[in-house]
N, C-alpha and C positions, 0 to 999 in steps of 0.2 A: 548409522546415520551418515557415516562420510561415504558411502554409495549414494545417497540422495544428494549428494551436498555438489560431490562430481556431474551428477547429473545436472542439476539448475545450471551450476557454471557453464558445463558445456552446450548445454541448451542458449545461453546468454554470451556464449564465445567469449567468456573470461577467462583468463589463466588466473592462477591461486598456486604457491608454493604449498609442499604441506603440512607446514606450519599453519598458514591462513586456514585452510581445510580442516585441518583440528577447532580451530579457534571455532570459524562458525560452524563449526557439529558442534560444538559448546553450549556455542549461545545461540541455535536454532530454534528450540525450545521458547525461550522465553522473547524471543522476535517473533513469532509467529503466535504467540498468544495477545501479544501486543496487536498486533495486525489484527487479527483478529475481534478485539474489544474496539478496532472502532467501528466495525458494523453492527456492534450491538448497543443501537441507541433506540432504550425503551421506547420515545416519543413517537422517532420513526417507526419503529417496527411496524404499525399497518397502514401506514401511507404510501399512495401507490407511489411507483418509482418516476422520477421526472425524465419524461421523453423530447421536451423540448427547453427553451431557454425565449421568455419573454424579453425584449429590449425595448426600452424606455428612448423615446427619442427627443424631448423637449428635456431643455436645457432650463433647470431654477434656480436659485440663488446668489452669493453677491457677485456680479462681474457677469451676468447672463445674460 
């Protein structure tokens, strides 16, 4: 795991002692499962993907 671990770093031109490199081969594992679990939101799962972003241009409420 700490070959993949050199690799993101240096992909990301971060330096990491290897100490640090141990740690996250450690805890690779359970951060990437995390990551993971947020694309897995039953609701969304078949709704297509948003390619745009609507904007509201009238202003409501107090002070409007």
């Amino acid at each position: 795991m700490t070959a993949e671990i050199r690799v993101l770093l240096a992909a990301a031109a971060l330096p990491a002692t290897e100490a640090e490199i141990a740690t996250l081969a450690a805890r690779y594992p359970a951060f990437r499962a995390a990551v993971d679990a947020l694309h897995e939101v039953p609701a969304a799962r078949d709704l297509p993907p948003v390619l745009g972003l609507r904007v509201r241009t009238e202003v409501s409420g107090p002070g409007a």
